[in-house]
One Martini backbone bead per residue (centre of mass of N, CA, C, O) as a GRO file, in nm:
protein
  256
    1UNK     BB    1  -0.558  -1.312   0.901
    2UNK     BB    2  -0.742  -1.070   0.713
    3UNK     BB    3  -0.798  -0.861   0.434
    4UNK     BB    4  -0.936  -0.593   0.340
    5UNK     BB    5  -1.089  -0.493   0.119
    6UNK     BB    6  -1.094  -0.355  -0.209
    7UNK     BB    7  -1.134  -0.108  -0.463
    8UNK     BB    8  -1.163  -0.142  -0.840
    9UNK     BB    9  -1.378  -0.017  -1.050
   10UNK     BB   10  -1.613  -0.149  -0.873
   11UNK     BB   11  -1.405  -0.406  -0.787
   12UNK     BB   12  -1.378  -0.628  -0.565
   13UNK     BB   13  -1.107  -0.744  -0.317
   14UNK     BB   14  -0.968  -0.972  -0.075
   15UNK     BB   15  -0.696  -0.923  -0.199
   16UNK     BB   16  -0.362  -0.701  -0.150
   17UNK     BB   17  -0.259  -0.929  -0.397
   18UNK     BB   18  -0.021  -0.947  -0.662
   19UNK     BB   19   0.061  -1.137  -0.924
   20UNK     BB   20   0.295  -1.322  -1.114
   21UNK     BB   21   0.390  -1.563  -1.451
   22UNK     BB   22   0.707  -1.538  -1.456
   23UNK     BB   23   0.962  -1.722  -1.426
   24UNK     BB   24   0.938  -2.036  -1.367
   25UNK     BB   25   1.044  -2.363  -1.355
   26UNK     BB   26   0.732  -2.407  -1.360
   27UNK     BB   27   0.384  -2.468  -1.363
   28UNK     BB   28   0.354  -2.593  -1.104
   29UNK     BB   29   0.471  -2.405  -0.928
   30UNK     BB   30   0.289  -2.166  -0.977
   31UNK     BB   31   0.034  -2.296  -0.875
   32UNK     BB   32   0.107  -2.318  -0.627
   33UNK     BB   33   0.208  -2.010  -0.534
   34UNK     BB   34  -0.081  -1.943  -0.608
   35UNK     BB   35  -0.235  -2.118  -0.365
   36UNK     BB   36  -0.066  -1.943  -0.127
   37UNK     BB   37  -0.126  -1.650  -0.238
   38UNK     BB   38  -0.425  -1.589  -0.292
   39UNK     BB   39  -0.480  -1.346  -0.520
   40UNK     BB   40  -0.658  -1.143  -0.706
   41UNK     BB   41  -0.427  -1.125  -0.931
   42UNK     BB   42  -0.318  -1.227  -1.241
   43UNK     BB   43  -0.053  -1.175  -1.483
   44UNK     BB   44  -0.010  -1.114  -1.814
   45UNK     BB   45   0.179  -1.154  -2.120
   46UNK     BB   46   0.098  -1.113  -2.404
   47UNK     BB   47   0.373  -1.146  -2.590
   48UNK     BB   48   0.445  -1.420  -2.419
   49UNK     BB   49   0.183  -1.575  -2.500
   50UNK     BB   50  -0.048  -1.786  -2.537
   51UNK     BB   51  -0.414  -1.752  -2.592
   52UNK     BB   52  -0.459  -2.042  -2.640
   53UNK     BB   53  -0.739  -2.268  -2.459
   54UNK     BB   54  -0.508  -2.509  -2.441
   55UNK     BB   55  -0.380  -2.754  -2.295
   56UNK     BB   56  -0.134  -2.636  -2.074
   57UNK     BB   57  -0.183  -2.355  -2.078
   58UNK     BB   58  -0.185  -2.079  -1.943
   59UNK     BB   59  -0.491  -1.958  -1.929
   60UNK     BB   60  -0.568  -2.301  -1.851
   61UNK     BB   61  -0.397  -2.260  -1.558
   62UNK     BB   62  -0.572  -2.002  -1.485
   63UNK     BB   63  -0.888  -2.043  -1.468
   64UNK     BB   64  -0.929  -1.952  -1.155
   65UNK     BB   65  -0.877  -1.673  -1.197
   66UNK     BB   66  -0.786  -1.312  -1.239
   67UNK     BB   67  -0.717  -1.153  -1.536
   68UNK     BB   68  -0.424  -0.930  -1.567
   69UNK     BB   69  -0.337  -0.752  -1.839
   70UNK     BB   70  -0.022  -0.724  -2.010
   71UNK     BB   71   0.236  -0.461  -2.207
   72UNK     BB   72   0.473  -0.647  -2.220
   73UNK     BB   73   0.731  -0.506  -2.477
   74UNK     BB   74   0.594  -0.188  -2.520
   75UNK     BB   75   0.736   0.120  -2.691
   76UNK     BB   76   0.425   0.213  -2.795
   77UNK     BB   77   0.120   0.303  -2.854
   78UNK     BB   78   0.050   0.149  -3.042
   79UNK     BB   79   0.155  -0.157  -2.925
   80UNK     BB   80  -0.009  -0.106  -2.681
   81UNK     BB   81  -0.325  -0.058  -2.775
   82UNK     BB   82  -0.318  -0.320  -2.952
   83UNK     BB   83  -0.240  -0.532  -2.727
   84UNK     BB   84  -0.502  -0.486  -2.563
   85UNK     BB   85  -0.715  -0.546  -2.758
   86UNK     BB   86  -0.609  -0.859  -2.809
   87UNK     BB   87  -0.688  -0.927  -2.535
   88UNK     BB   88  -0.974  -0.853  -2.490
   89UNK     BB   89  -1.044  -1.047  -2.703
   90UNK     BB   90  -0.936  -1.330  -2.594
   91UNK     BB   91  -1.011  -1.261  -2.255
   92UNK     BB   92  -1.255  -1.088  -2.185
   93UNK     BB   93  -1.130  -0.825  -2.124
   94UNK     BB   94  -1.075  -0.438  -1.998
   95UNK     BB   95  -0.813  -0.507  -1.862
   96UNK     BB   96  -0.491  -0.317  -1.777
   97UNK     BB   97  -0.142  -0.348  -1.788
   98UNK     BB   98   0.046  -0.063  -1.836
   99UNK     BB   99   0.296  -0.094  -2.053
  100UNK     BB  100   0.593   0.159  -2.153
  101UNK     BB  101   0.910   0.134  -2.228
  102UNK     BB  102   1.219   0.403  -2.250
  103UNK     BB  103   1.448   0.153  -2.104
  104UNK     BB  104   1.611  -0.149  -2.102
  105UNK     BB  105   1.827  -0.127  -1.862
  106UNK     BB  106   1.571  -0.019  -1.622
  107UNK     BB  107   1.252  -0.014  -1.710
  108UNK     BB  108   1.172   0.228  -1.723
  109UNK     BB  109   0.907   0.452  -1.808
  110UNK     BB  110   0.744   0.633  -2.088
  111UNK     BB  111   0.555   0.866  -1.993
  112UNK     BB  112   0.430   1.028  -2.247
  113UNK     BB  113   0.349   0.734  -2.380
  114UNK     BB  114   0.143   0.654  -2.127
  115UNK     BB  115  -0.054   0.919  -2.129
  116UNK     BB  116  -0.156   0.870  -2.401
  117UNK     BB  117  -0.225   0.556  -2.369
  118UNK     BB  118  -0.442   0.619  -2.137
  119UNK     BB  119  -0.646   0.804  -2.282
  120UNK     BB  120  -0.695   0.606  -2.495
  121UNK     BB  121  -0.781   0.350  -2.320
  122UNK     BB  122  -1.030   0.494  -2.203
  123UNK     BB  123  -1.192   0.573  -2.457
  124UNK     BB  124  -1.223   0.240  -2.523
  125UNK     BB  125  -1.300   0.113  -2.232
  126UNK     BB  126  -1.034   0.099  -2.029
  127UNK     BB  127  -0.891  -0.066  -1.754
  128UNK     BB  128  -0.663   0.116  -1.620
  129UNK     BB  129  -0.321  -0.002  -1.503
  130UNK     BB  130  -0.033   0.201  -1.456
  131UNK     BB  131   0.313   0.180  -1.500
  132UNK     BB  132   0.517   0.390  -1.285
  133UNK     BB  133   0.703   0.611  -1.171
  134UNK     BB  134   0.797   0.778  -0.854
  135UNK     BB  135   0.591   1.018  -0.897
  136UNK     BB  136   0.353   1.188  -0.811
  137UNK     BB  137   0.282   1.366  -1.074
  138UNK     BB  138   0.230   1.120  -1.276
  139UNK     BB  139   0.006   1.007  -1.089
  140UNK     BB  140  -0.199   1.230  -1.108
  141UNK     BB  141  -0.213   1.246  -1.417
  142UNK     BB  142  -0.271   0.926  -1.450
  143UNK     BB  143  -0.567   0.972  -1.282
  144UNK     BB  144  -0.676   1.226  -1.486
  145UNK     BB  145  -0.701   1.049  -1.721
  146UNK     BB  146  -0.854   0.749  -1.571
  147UNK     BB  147  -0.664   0.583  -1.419
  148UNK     BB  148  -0.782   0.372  -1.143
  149UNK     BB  149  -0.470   0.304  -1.138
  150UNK     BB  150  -0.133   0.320  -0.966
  151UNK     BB  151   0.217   0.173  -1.036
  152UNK     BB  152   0.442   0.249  -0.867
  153UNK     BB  153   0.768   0.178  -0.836
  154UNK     BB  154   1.030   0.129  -0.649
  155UNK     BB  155   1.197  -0.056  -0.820
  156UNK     BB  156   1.337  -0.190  -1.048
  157UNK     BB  157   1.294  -0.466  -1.262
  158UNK     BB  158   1.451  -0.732  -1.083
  159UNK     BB  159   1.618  -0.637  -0.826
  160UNK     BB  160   1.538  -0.628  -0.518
  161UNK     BB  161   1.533  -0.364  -0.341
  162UNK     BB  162   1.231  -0.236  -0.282
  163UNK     BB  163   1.225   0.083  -0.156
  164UNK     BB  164   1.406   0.357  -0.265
  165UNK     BB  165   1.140   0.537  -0.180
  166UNK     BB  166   0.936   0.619   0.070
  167UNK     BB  167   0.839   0.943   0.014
  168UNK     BB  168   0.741   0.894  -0.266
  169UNK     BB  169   0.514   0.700  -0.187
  170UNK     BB  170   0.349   0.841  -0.009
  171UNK     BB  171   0.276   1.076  -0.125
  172UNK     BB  172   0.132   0.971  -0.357
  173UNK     BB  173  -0.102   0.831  -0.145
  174UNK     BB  174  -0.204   1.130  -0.086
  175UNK     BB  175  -0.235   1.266  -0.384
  176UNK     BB  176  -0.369   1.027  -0.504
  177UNK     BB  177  -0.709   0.945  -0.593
  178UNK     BB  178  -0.633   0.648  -0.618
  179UNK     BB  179  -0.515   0.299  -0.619
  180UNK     BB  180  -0.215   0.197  -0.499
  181UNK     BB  181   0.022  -0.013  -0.656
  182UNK     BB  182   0.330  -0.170  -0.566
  183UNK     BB  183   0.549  -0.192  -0.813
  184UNK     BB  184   0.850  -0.331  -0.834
  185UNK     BB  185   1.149  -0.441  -0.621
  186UNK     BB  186   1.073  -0.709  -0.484
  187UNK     BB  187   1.259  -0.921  -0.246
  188UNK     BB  188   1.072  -0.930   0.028
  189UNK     BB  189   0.848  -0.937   0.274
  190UNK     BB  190   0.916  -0.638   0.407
  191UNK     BB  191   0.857  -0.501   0.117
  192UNK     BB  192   0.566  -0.573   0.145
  193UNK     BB  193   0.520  -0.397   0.445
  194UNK     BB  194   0.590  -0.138   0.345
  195UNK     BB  195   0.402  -0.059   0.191
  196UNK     BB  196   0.155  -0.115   0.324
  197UNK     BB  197   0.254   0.104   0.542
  198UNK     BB  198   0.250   0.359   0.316
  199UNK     BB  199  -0.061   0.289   0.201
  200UNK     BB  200  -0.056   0.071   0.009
  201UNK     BB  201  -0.361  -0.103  -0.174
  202UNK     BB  202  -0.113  -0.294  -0.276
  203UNK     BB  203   0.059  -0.562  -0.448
  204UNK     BB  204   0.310  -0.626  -0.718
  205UNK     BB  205   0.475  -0.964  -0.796
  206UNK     BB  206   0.733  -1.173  -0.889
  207UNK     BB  207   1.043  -1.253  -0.898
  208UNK     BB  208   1.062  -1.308  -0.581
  209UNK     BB  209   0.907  -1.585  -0.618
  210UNK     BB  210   1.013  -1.725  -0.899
  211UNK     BB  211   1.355  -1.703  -0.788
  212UNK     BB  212   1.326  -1.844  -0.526
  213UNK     BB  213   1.429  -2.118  -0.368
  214UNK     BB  214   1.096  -2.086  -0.244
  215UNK     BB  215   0.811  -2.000  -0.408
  216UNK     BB  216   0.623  -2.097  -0.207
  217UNK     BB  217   0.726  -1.979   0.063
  218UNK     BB  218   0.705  -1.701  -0.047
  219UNK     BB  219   0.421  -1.656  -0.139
  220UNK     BB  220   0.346  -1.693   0.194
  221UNK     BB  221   0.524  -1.470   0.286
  222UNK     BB  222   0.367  -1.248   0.122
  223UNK     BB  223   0.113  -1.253   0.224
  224UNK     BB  224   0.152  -1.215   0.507
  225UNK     BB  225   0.290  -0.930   0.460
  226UNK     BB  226   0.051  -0.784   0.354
  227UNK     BB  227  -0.131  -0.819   0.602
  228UNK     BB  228   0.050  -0.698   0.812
  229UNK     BB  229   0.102  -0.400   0.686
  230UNK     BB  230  -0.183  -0.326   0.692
  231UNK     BB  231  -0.246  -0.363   0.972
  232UNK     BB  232  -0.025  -0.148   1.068
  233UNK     BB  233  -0.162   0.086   0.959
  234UNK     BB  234  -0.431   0.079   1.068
  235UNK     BB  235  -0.303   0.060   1.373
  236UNK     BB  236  -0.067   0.228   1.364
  237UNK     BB  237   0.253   0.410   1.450
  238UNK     BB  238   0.490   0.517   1.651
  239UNK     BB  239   0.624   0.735   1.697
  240UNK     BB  240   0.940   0.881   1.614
  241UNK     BB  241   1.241   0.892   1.828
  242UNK     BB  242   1.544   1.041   1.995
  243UNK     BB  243   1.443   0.925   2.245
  244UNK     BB  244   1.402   0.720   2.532
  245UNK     BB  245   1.093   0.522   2.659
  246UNK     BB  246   0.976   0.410   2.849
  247UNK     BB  247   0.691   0.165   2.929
  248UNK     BB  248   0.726   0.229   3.233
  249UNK     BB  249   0.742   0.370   3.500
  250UNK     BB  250   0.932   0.554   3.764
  251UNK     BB  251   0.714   0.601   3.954
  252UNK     BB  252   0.697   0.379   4.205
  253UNK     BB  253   0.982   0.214   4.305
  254UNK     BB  254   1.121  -0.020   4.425
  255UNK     BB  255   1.327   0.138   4.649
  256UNK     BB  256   1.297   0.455   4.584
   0.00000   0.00000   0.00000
């Protein structure tokens, strides 16, 4: 089974699986990895790899995919917004994963300066896709700003927690206008399947995949994972009960 396409910014894809290229134990598994999961979009972080199309370089090896730049490592909108530009101007596209980081051992999203430069970077002309903590209220104003997409954290990046809240990811996609895509804390195909039960149009993972005992075996359950949580939202889920019911009928049991 496949998933039905879903569309950012007038841009369809085939997958609702987005993928993260760090810290793979080499750059074949990388490959692998990302040849099992079939992403839709792959992130790069801008500050931390060479832009230079050089043999064997990230962005040469990644050249079959469509590459969305990320501002990780970014604690200010000057560096964020600088960084965007310079993705921009090296990979040739106007999409952007915007991180800015306003806490480095939980690594929260500073919220007041994503939403500066998500202003900022939507008048430059740029597909913003804002990386925020799990708040309605926030995703719906980084919505009204203009951003395309809105990727709230399940739980903290690479911890592998899972969707800690999943009352206020549910809100999120109930109340905010764009695609919800659910970003970090994923830490297993389960928590892929969560995601995807609770309305969200995608999911983008990294770490799961990248530090898993078998990265390939992973991304492939990781895909798995995502068409199936797809699938039963689109089919419903039977109401949660708090007695038993059974399956057949009572009435008109032999020997009853």
């Amino acid at each position: 089974m496949t998933t039905d396409s879903f569309t950012i910014a007038g841009k369809t894809f085939s997958s609702r699986l987005l993928m993260g290229s760090g810290g793979y134990p080499n750059q074949q598994v990388l490959i692998d990895s990302l040849a099992a999961a079939a992403p839709a979009m792959v992130t790069v972080a801008l500050r931390r790899i060479s832009l230079e199309p050089y043999a064997e370089s990230l962005v040469d090896v990644l050249d079959d995919y469509v590459l969305l730049p990320n501002t990780a490592g970014c604690a200010t909108v000057k560096d964020a917004v600088l960084t965007a530009q310079l993705g921009r101007e090296a990979l040739d596209t106007n999409w952007v994963k915007l991180e800015l980081i306003g806490d480095r051992e939980t690594l929260y999203p500073d919220v007041e300066q994503l939403m500066r430069a998500t202003e900022e970077l939507v008048k430059d002309g740029f597909i913003v896709l804002p990386y925020c903590n799990d708040d309605p209220v926030t995703c719906r104003k980084l919505a009204d700003a203009g951003a395309a997409a809105v990727m709230p954290l399940g739980s903290p990046i690479g911890t592998g927690l899972g969707i800690i809240n999943p009352y206020a990811i549910e809100r999120i996609v109930a109340t905010c206008p764009v695609p919800i895509i659910l970003d970090a804390g994923i830490g297993t195909a389960s928590d892929a399947a969560q995601a995807m039960e609770l309305g969200c149009e995608g999911v983008l993972l990294n770490t799961a995949v990248a530090k898993a005992h078998d990265p390939v075996r992973m991304a492939a359950a990781m895909r798995s994972a995502v068409e199936a949580g797809r699938g039963a939202r689109l089919a419903g889920r039977i109401p949660k009960r708090t007695q038993a019911e059974p399956s057949s009928p009572q009435l008109g049991l032999v020997g009853g």
